[in-house]
C-alpha positions, 0 to 999 in steps of 0.5 A, a space after each residue: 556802846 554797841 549802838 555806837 559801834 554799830 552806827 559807825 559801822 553802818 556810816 563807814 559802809 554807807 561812806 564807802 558804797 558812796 566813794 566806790 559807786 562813784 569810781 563806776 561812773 564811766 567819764 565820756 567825751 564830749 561830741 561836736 558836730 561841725 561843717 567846713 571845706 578841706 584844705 590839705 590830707 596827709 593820710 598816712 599822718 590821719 591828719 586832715 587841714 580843714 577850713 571850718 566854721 565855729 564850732 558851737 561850745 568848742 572853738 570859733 571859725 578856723 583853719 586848723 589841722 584835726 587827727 583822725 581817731 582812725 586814719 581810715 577816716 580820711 581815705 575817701 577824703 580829699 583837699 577842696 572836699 566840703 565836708 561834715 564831721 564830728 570831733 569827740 574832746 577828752 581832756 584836751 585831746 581833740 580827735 576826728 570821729 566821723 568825717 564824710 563828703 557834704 551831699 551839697 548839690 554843686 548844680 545848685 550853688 552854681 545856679 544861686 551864683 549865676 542868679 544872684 551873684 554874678 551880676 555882681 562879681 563876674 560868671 568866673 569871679 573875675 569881678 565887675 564895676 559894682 563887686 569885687 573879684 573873688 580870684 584875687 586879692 583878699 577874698 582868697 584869705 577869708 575862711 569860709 563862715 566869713 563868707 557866710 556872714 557877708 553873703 547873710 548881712 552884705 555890707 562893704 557895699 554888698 547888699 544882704 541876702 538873708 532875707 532873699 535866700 534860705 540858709 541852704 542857698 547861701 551855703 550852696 553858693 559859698 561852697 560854690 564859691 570856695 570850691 569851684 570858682 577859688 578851686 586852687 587859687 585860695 592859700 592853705 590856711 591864711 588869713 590876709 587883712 
């Protein structure tokens, strides 16, 4: 009978060194790392509105409004900003973590524009016999990953480039695109079609 009690004893501990070592380990968020172009900031919200691309095991390419962890997040931040940040997801609560300016160079997505693109589409966007324009119309409803598809793969008459330049120029062109020659022209968070 002692041995009975004893082993039900020692199963009992066993039983609760489990259940409570399992209490300490500490739940974290999930981290996703993403690129996209701000569409509007409302600071004193610690909301900020960006065009992003998908974001890998989270969401698919969008315009969507995030919440920043900490509104001084946002304060160098500002509306046709490219940008890179980091979500932190618990639960369902979605938070910005870290945003910061991308370090694009905007000399370079303007020289990949006038090498490759205007030919095509115009200097100013204005369009041509062989592109379309890229200041009117439905180009300006596109998010950005959709003109990374289609300066990567062409189509719809557009010859592709992926093989032509690297993945750094074809994003430099496109930021180019969204933020100098579309700058002020492209409607907050549409998508026509």
């Amino acid at each position: 009978m002692k041995k009975f009690v004893r082993l039900n004893v020692v199963l009992i501990v066993a039983v609760l060194i489990a259940a409570f070592s399992g209490c300490s380990e500490e739940v974290r968020p999930e981290v996703f790392h993403a690129k996209g172009t701000v569409v509007a900031v409302e600071k004193e919200k610690g909301v900020v509105t960006i065009d992003h691309r998908e974001i890998k095991g989270l969401m698919s390419a969008m315009t969507m409004d995030f919440k920043a962890k900490d509104k001084k997040l946002l304060e160098d931040i500002k509306k046709d900003d490219p940008v890179e940040f980091s979500l932190s997801k618990f639960g369902e609560k979605i938070e910005i973590v870290a945003i910061k300016r991308a370090g694009e160079n905007k000399a370079h997505g303007a020289t990949v524009y006038k090498d490759n693109c205007a030919k095509c589409h115009g200097d100013k966007g204005e369009g041509k016999k062989k592109g379309i324009p890229l200041i009117e119309g439905h180009a300006l409803g596109h998010p950005e990953e959709d003109f990374l598809k289609q300066v990567r793969n062409g189509g719809e008459k557009m010859p592709a480039f992926a093989e032509k330049l690297s993945e750094k120029e074809i994003e430099a062109v496109v930021r180019y695109v969204r933020n100098e020659i579309q700058k002020g022209l492209r409607k907050d968070g549409v998508h026509e079609h």
